[in-house]
C-alpha positions in Angstrom: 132.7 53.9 85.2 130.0 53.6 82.6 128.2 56.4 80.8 124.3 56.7 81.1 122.7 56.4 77.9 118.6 56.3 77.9 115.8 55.7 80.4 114.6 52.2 80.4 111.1 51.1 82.4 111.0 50.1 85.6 113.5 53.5 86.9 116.5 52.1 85.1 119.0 54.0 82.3 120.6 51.7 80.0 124.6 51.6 79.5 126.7 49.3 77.3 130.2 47.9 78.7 130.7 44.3 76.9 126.8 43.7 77.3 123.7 45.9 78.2 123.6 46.9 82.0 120.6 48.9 83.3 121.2 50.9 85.9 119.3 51.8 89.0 119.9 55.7 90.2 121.0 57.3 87.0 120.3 60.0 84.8 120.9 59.7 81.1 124.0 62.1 80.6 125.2 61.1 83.5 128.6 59.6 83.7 128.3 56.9 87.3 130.7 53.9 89.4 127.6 51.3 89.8 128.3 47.4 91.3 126.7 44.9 89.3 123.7 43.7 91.7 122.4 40.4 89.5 123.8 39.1 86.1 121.7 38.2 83.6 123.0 35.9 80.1 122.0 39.3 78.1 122.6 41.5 80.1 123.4 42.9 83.6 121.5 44.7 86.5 123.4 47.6 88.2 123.2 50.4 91.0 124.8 53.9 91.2 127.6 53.9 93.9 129.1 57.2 92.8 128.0 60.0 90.3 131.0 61.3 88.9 129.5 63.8 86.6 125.9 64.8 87.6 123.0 66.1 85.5 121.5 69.3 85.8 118.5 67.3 86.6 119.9 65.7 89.9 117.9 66.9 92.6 117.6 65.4 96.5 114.6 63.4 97.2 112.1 64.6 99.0 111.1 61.2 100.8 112.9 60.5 103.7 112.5 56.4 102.9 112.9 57.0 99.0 115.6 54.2 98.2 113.8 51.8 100.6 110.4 52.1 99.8 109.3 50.2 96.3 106.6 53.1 95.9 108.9 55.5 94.0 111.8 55.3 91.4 112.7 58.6 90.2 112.5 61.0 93.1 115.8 61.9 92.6 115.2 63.4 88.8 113.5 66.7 88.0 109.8 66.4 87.5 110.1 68.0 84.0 113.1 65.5 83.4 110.8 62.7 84.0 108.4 63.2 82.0 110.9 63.4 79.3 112.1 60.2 79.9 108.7 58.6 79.7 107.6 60.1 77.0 111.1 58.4 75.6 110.4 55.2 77.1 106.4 55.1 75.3 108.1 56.2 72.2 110.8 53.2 72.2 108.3 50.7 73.3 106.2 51.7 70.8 108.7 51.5 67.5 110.5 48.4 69.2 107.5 46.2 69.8 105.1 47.3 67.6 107.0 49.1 64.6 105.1 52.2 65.2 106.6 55.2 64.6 104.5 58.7 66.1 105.8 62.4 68.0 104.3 63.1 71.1 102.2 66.1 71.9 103.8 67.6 75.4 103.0 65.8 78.3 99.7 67.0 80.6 101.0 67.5 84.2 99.7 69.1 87.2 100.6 68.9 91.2 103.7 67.2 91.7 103.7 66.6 95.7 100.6 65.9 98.2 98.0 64.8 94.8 97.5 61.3 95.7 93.4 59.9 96.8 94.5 56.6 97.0 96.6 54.9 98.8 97.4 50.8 99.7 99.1 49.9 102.7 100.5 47.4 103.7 100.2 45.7 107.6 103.3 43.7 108.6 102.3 40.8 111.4 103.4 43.3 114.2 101.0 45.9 113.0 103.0 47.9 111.7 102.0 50.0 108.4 103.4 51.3 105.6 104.6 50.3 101.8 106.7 47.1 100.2 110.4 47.4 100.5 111.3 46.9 96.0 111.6 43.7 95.1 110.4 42.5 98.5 107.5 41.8 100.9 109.2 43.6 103.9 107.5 46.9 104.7 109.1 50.3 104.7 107.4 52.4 107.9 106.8 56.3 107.4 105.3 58.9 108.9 103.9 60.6 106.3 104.4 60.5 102.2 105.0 63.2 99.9 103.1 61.9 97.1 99.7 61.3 99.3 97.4 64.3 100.0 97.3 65.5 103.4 94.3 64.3 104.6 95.3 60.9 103.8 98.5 61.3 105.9 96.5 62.7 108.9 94.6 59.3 108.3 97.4 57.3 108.2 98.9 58.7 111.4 95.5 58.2 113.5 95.7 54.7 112.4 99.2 54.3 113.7 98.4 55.9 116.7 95.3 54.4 117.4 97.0 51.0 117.2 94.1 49.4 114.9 96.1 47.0 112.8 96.2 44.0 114.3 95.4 40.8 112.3 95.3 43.4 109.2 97.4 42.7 106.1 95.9 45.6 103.9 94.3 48.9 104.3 92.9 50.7 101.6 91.7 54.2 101.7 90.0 56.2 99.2 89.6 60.4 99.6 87.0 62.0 97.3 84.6 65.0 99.3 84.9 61.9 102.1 87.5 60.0 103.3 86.7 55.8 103.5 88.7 52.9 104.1 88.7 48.5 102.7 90.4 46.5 105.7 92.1 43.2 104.3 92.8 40.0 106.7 92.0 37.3 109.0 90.5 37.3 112.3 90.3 40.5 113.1 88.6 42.4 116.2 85.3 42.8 115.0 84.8 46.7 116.2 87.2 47.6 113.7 84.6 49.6 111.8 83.9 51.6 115.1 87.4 52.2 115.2 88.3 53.6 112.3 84.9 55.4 111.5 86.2 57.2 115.0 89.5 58.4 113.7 87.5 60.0 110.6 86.6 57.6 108.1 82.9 57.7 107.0 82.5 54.5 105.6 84.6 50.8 106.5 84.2 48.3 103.9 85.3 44.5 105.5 86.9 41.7 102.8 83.6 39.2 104.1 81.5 42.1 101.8 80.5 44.2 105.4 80.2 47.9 105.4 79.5 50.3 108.1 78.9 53.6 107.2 79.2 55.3 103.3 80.6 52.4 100.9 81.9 54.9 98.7 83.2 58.5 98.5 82.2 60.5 95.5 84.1 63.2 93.4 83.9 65.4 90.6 84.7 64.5 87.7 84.5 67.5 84.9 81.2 68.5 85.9 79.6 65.2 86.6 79.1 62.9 89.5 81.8 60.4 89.6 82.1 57.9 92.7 84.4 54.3 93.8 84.4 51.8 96.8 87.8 51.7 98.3 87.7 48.3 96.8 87.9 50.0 93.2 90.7 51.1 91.2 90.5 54.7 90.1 93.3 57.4 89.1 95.2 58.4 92.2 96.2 62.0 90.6 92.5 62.8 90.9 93.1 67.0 89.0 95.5 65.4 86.6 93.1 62.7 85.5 90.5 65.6 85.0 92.5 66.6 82.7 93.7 64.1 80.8 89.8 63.2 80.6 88.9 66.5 79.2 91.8 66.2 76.7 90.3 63.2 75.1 86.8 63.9 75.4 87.8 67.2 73.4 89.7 65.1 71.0 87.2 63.0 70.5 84.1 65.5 69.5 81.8 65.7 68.2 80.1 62.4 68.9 76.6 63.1 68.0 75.7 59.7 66.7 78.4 58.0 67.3 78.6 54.4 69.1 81.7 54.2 71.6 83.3 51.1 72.6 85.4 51.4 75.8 88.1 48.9 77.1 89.2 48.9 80.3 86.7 51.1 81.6 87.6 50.5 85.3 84.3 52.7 86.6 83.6 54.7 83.6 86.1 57.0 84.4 86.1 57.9 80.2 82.9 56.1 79.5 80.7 58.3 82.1 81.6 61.5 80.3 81.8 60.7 76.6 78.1 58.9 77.4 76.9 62.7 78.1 77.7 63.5 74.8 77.4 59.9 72.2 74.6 58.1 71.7 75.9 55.1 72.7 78.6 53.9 75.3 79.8 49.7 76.0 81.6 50.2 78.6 83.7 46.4 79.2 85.5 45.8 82.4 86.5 42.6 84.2 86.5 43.9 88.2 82.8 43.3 89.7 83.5 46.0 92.5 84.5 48.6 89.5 81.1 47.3 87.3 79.3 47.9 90.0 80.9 51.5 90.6 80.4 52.3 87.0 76.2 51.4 87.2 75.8 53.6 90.3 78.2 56.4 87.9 75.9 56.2 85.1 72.4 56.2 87.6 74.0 59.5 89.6 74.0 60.9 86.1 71.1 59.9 84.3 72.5 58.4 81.5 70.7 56.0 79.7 73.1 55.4 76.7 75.8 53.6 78.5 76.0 49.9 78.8 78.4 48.4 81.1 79.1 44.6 80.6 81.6 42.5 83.0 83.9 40.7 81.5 87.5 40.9 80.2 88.6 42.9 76.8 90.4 39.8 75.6 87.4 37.5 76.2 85.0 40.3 75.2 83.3 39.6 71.4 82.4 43.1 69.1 78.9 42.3 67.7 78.4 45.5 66.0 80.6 48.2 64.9 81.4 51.1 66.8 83.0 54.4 65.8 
């Protein structure tokens, strides 16, 4: 019986019996009877087999797979819980590694079911599709997910139905004002495209560089014209990332004059807007598919201030000063 003391990353809470022991299925508060899954020389790994005393954040998943599927590890917890316990986690982390010490401002949030425009699946060698298993390369099948918009899950049951997987080991899909799909593997019927362009995809991007139909699917991003290639990472919790890009583009006025240097820029997701109002934006980023979403970003918008340059932040060398 071990008591639940703080949220660690990765879905854990740690306890102390002898040693540390993180704990997989608990709440901090929570008093649990877990079995030690791996030992560790420091410390031990452990899972919830009993919650003796619950906390009043306990609530029943909403996933019918969640325990299985490696795509979710707090399901169980109260949304407003978890944010809580990440904003503890950042906090820790921070004064731990880095000796920084700060308060947070409350988190943003937003939709909490259905807000996902991206999705990865997976293809097991029998076709069928669905997520990684934690921990593993088996694949957890599902009808539908709670955390994926619904057109996404209509998508995802065509594809199922329609039997279109064979020879597949990926499928990424993408959902902006258009819904298109990245198909990953080997020797694969070459009328896929047709396929799934006839189940309701408008564009099929192939890993040998083909497309038929749109490559990309745009969306709205604060105002201004914002669009990614399936092949391109971009922020899943499309209205939440609105906001969190409004928050810092607020926090970050005025910028008349001002020279910004962004890191990471993925396809300009932050560089795009603060470009409408600095006079300069370097926008650095490693991925060739996201460089070349964040060009055709910046052309949609007619910005001639923002520079994007492909390579890594590590490798990347500052020549000038930026604000």
């Amino acid at each position: 019986m071990l008591t639940s003391l703080q949220p660690a990353y990765g879905g854990y809470t740690i306890a102390r019996d002898e040693k540390v022991i993180l704990i997989k299925g608990a709440i901090p508060g929570e008093v649990v009877d877990v079995t030690i899954e791996e030992k560790k020389r420091d410390y031990a790994i452990a899972s919830v087999i009993n919650v003796i005393e619950p906390s009043e954040y306990r609530i029943e998943p909403t996933c019918s797979v969640f325990g299985m599927c490696g795509g979710c590890q707090l399901q169980f917890v109260a949304y407003e819980k978890q944010l809580m316990m990440k904003d503890e986690i950042i906090l820790d982390s921070l004064k731990r590694l880095g000796g920084i010490e700060i308060s947070l401002d409350p988190a943003l949030s937003d939709l909490v079911w259905h807000y996902r425009h991206r999705a990865q699946f997976k293809v097991s060698r029998n076709g069928e599709t669905g997520l990684f298993r934690e921990s593993s390369r088996d694949i957890v099948t599902f009808q539908s997910c709670p955390l994926m918009n619904h057109e996404i899950n209509a998508l995802l049951q065509k594809i199922k139905e329609g039997e279109i997987t064979r020879n597949l080991s990926e499928i990424h899909v993408a959902v902006g004002d258009s819904a298109v799909v990245f198909l990953k593997g080997k020797n694969y019927d070459r009328a896929l495209p047709d396929k799934y362009r006839a189940i309701g995809f408008s564009g099929v991007m192939l890993d040998d560089g083909a497309c038929a139909g749109a490559a990309y699917t745009h969306f709205d991003l604060n105002g201004m014209k914002y669009s990614v290639t399936p092949r391109t990472f971009f922020q899943a919790h499309w209205s939440l990332n609105r906001k969190v890009v409004d928050f810092v583009v607020q926090q970050l006025l005025p910028l008349a004059g001002k020279k910004v240097l962004d890191l990471y820029a993925g396809a300009g997701n932050f560089s795009i807007p603060l470009a409408a109002h600095a006079d300069e934006v370097v926008a650095v980023e490693e991925n060739s598919f996201a460089v070349e979403d964040g060009i055709r970003n910046r052309e949609l918008n007619n910005l001639k201030n923002c520079k994007f340059v492909r390579t890594s932040a590590e490798k990347y060398k500052i020549k000038k000063k930026y604000d």
